[in-house]
Structure formats: structure tokens, C-alpha cells
KETIKE-708262 format. One record per residue (C-alpha): residue in three letters; x, y, z. Coordinates in pm, whole numbers, padded with zeros to 5 digits, always signed. Example, Ala and Ser with C-alpha at 12.3 -4.5 7.8 and 13.67 -1.06 7.14 Angstrom:
BEGIN
ALA+01230-00450+00780/SER+01367-00106+00714/
// end
This chain:
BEGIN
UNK+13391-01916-04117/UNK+13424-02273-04220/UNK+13243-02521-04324/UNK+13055-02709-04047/UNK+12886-03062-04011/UNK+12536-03146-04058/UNK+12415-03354-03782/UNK+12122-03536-03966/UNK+12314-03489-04320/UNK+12286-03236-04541/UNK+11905-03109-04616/UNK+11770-03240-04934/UNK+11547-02941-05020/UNK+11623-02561-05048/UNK+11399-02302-04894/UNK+11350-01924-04872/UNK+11382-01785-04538/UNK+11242-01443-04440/UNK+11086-01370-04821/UNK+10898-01099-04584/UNK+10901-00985-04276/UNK+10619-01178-04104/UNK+10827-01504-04220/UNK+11002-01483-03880/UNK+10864-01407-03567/UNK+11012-01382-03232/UNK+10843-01312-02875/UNK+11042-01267-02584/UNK+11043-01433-02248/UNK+11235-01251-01991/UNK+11133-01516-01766/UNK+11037-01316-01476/UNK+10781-01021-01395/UNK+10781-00670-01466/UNK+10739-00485-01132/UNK+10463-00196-01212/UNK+10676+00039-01002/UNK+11063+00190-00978/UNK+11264+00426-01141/UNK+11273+00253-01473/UNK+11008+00271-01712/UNK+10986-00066-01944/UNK+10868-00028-02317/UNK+10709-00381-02461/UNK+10764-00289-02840/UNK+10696-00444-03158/UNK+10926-00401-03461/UNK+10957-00503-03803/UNK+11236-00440-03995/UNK+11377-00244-03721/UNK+11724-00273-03581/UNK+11739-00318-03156/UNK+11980-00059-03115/UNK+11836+00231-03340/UNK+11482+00154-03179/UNK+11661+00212-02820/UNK+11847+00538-02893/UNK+11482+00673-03014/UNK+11251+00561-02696/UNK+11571+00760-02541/UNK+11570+01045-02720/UNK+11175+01045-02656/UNK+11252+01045-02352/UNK+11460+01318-02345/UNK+11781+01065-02184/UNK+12070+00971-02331/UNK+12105+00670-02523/UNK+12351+00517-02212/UNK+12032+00551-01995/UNK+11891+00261-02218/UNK+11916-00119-02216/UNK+11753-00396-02334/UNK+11771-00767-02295/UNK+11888-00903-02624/UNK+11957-00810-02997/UNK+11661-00912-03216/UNK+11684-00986-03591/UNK+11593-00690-03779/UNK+11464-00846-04069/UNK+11168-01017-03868/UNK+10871-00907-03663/UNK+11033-00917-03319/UNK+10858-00822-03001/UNK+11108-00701-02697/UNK+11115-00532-02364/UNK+11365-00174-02377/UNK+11453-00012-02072/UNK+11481+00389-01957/UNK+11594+00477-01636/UNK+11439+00782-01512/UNK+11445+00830-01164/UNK+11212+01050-00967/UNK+11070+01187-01326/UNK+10705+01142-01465/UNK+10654+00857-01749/UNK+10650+01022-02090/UNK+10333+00971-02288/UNK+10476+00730-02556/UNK+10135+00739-02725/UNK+10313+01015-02921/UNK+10629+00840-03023/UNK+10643+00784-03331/UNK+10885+00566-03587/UNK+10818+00363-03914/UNK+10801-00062-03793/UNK+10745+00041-03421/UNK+10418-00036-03211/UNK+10494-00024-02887/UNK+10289-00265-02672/UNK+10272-00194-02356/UNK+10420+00101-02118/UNK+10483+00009-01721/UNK+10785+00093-01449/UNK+11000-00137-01285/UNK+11267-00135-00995/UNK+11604-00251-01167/UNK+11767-00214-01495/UNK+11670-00464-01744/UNK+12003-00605-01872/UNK+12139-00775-02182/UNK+12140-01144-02103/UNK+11872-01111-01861/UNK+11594-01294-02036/UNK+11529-01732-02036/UNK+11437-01730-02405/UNK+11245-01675-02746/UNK+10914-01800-02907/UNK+11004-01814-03231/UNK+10735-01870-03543/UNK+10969-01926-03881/UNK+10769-01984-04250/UNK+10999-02166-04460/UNK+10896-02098-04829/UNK+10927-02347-05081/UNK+10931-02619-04893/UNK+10694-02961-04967/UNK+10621-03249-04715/UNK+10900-03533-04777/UNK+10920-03876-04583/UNK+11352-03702-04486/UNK+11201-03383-04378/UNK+10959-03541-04097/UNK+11211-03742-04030/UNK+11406-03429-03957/UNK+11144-03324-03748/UNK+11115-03575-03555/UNK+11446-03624-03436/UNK+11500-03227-03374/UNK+11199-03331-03119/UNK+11367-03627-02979/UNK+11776-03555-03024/UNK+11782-03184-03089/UNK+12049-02988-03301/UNK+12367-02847-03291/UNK+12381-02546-03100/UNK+12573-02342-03317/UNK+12653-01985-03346/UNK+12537-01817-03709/UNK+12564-01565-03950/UNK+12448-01332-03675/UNK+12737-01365-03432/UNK+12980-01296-03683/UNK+12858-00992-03846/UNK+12776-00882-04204/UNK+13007-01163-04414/UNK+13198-01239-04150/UNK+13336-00930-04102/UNK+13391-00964-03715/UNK+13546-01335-03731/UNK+13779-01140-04024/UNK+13850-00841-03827/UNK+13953-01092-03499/UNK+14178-01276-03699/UNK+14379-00965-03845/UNK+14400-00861-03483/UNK+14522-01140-03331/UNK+14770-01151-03631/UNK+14898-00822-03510/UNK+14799-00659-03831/UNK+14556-00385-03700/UNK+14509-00220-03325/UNK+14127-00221-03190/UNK+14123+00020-02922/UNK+13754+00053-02922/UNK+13569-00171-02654/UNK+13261-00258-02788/UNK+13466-00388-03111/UNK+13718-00533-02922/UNK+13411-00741-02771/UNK+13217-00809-03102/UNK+13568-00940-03208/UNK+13663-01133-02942/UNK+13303-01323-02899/UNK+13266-01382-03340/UNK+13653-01574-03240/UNK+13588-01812-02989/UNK+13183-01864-03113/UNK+13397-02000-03473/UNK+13628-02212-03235/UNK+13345-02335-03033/UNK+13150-02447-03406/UNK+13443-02604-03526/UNK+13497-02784-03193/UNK+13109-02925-03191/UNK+13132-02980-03626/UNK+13455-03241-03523/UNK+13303-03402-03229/UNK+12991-03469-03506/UNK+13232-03515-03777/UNK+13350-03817-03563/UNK+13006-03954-03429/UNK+13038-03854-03027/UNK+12786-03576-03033/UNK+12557-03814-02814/UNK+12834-03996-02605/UNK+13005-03944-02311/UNK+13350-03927-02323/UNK+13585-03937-01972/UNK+13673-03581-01880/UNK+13378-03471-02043/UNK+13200-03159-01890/UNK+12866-03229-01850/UNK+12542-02984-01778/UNK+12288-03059-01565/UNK+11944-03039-01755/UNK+11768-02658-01640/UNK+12081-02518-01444/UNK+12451-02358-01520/UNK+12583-02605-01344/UNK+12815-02859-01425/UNK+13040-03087-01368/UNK+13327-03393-01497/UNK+13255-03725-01640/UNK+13483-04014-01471/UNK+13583-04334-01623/UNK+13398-04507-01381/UNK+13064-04337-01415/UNK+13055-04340-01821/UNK+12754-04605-01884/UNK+12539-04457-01610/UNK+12657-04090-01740/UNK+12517-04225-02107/UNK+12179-04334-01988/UNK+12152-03982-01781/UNK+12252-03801-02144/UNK+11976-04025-02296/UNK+11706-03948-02105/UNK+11831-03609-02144/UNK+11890-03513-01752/UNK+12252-03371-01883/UNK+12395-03260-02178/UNK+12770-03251-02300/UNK+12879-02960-02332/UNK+13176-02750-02555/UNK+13419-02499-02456/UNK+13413-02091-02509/UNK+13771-02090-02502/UNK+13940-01796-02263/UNK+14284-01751-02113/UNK+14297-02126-01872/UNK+14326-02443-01913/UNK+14061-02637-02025/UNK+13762-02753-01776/UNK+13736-03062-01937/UNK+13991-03365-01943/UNK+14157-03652-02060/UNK+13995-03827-02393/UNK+13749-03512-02425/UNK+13992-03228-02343/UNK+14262-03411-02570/UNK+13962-03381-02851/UNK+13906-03079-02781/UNK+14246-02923-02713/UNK+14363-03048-03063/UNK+14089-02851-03243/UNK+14228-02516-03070/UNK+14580-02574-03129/UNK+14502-02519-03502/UNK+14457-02169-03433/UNK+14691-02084-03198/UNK+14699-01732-03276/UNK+14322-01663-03193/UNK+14473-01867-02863/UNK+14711-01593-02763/UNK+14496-01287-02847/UNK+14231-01457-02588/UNK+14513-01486-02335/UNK+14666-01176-02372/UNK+14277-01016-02322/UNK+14253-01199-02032/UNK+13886-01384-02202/UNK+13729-01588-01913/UNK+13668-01939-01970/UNK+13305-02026-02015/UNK+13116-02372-02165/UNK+12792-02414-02406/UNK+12557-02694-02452/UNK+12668-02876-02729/UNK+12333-02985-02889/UNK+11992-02831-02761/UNK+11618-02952-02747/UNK+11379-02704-02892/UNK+11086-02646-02652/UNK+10703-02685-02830/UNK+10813-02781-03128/UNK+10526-02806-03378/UNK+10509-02802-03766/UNK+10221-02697-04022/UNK+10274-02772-04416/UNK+10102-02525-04615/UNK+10078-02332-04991/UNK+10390-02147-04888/UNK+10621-02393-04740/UNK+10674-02517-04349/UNK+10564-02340-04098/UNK+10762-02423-03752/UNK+10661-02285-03427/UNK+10904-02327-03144/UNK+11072-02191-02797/UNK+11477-02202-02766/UNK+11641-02096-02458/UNK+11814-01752-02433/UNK+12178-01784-02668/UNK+12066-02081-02880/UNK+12020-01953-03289/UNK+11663-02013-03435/UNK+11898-02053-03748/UNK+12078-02311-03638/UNK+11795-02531-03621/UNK+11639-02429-03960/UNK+12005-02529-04081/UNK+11955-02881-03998/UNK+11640-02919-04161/UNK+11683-02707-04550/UNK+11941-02555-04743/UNK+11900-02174-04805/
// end
């Protein structure tokens, strides 16, 4: 992974992040309402120190299902207190009494049915509460704060997307060099995602690197503020396309390269286009795979942002959408 731009600067002060457990916090929002009824049964559950996966394949096992019979909405942190909703499908068989599962870090929250299959991907987003140890009130820290309120931050992917060290960015590379064979899927998609997440970073780092990470270029694909939609900026629309970005009704947006052409065009896909053909190799490999074409918000507003200074540090308190890294926002603010 390289090196990416800061885009208030480079903190001033260092900080410890998750010293314990209870330093991060995160609450799901699946954004919509569990049924009561239907051949699933839903598990609210409360971890710590827990890893998303392992905590599945035991409410399964409880269960007495396989492990493909459970889902989940996300991936949590497993160094964190997380709370999440897990998924069983049981058709036309009695709920299990799940007051007698047990496993060290689990409390499981609340027990219900519902009538579909709880998906990854299919929650809006995460409360998040993050203690930042070591940290003292400075005049560049509020200031910080402030404009994460006002501006946002860069919506990068971290440490998480890319495994333990990197190892799936690494792996991805010595594939698309030709130097190893991954024949097994669910590699060949960590791989493939830790690839174009690095490309999309170094795309956003150069468009701060060069000061346009609040302007709208022509051919630049814009979101609309709440929605997947989106659409191209034309010459002729630029100044009222910069008030609209402003008053934060769109947002520019970067690519998640695939196997097209660009969505974007002229100054911006030029920008952009230049920052992939450096790594023409990850390029091909996405081709070859056939990797659809997708875009990402290029800087994002967290939601409820408030701050408390105490003995310990900074404590933040904050909701981001669902795919947006509580890390990347702690990034702009400390070193750790």
C-alpha cells in the first residue's frame, strides 16, 4: 500500500487506538425492520474481541445448520465491542433456545424471525463510539473537528480491506503478475477488491495531492446526495455544479476500476485514467476477471458527529454510512 495524502495535513499528535476493547464501539443500522415472522431466525449479538465469521459458524452449529445456512450483513472489527444482526435459515423448524449458547465475548441481544435472508451489504450504516488515548485538546485538533463536520474526509479504504500487512493487496499483485494461480473464489474476491480499493486510494490521494478534492471538474461523475445515482458534469454546468457540491446536494465521486471504460470523462477521466495506467497489470487481471465497473464517494460527511475531551484522550461519537472506514476518519485527525 502506498503512501496516501492527508487532506487537512498531517496530524500533529499521536494517539493509541483500541488500548482495550471498549475503545471502539460499533452499533449497526440495517436500516430497515426485522419482520417477527419467516423462516429465518435473526440473532442481535454483542461481541468483543470476537471475529464475525467464527461467531456465525457457532450460532450455526447451535443450531444444528451448516455454516452456508448463515449470513450476516457486514464484517465487524474484532478487536472492538461490535453489536450485529446474524442470520439462520431454518424453515418450517422450531427456534432453538439460544439462552443456552454459549461462547467467550458473545451476548446475544435479542432472538426474533424474519421472512428473507439477511445479506452482506444489506445494512445503511454504523454508530460508531472511538476513545482516542493520549490525546489533549489543541487549537489544530478542533480545527480538525470542525471541518470533518463541515467538509468531511477522504473516504478511503484501510488496513482492513487489505488484510493482515497487506497481505491481500500483495497476494493480487503476484497474481496479476502471473506468478501464482488463485483458484479459490472467496480469495480470488478478497484479492480482487484489496486491488482496485489501493487504485481507488491512490486515485482520491492525487486528486488531493493536487487540490480538486472539492471542485468540479468536466466529465466528472457526480452523486446525488442520499441515492446511488449519478450522473456527468458538463462544461457548461461547472459553476452551478460547484455551488450544488458546496452545499453538499452532490458529491464527486472516484472510480472502482473493472473491465470498461471509464464513466467519467474528459479533464476528470484524463486525471483519473493516468493514475491507472501506472499499474497496468492490476488493469488486465481486472479485465481478464471480467470486474464490473462501480464508483465511490470521494470524500464523506460523518453523521452526529460529536467530541468529548477527557483523562484518557478524545472521545468521538459518530454515524458513517455502510462501506465508509471509521479509520479513515480517525486518520485525518492523529497519527497512530
Amino acid at each position: 500500500m502506498l503512501a496516501l495524502n492527508y487532506l487537512y495535513g498531517e496530524p500533529t499528535q499521536q494517539a493509541r487506538l483500541k488500548a482495550e476493547f471498549s475503545d471502539f464501539i460499533v452499533q449497526e443500522e440495517l436500516g430497515y425492520e426485522i419482520s417477527g415472522d419467516g423462516e429465518f431466525v435473526a440473532l442481535k449479538v454483542r461481541k468483543t474481541d470476537c471475529n464475525t465469521l467464527f461467531v456465525g459458524e457457532k450460532l450455526a452449529a447451535f443450531a444444528g445448520i451448516s455454516a452456508k445456512n448463515m449470513s450476516y450483513a457486514g464484517l465487524k472489527d474484532r478487536h472492538a465491542v461490535t453489536e450485529q444482526w446474524f442470520c439462520l435459515h431454518l424453515p418450517g423448524k422450531a427456534t432453538p433456545d439460544f439462552s443456552q449458547f454459549q461462547l467467550d465475548g458473545v451476548e446475544i441481544l435479542e432472538v426474533t424471525r424474519h421472512n428473507r435472508k439477511i445479506r452482506i451489504g444489506s445494512l445503511q450504516g454504523n454508530h460508531f463510539t472511538v476513545l482516542l488515548r493520549d490525546v489533549v485538546q489543541s487549537e489544530d485538533l478542533l480545527a480538525r473537528l470542525q471541518k470533518l463536520n463541515t467538509i468531511g474526509f477522504p473516504n478511503y479504504f484501510t488496513e482492513q480491506r487489505f488484510g493482515r500487512d497487506g497481505h491481500n493487496l500483495t497476494q493480487a499483485v503476484r497474481w496479476a503478475k502471473g506468478e501464482i494461480q488463485v483458484k479459490d473464489r472467496k480469495k480470488r474476491s478478497f484479492y480482487l477488491s484489496a486491488a482496485r480499493s489501493e487504485l481507488f486510494n491512490l486515485v482520491v490521494s492525487e486528486r488531493i495531492n493536487d487540490q480538486l478534492s472539492q471542485t468540479v471538474l468536466s466529465g466528472d461523475v457526480l452523486q446525488l446526495q442520499g441515492s446511488h445515482s449519478w450522473f456527468v458534469a458538463q462544461e457548461h454546468d461547472l459553476p452551478a455544479l460547484q455551488q450544488r457540491l458546496q452545499q453538499h446536494d452532490i458529491g464527486l465521486t472516484a472510480p472502482l476500476a473493472g473491465d470498461k471504460p471509464l464513466d467519467s470523462r474528459e479533464n476528470a477521466a484524463q486525471r483519473e485514467q493516468a493514475v491507472l495506467d501506472q499499474h497496468s497489470e492490476l488493469m488486465a487481471l481486472f479485465h481478464k476477471e471480467r470486474l464490473q465497473n462501480a464508483r465511490r464517494l470521494l470524500l464523506v460527511q460523518p453523521q452526529d458527529l460529536t467530541w468529548q475531551f477527557e483523562n484518557d484522550g478524545l472521545r468521538l461519537h459518530f454515524y458513517l454510512d455502510s462501506g465508509s472506514y471509521a479509520t479513515a476518519l480517525v486518520r485525518e485527525l492523529v497519527l497512530l
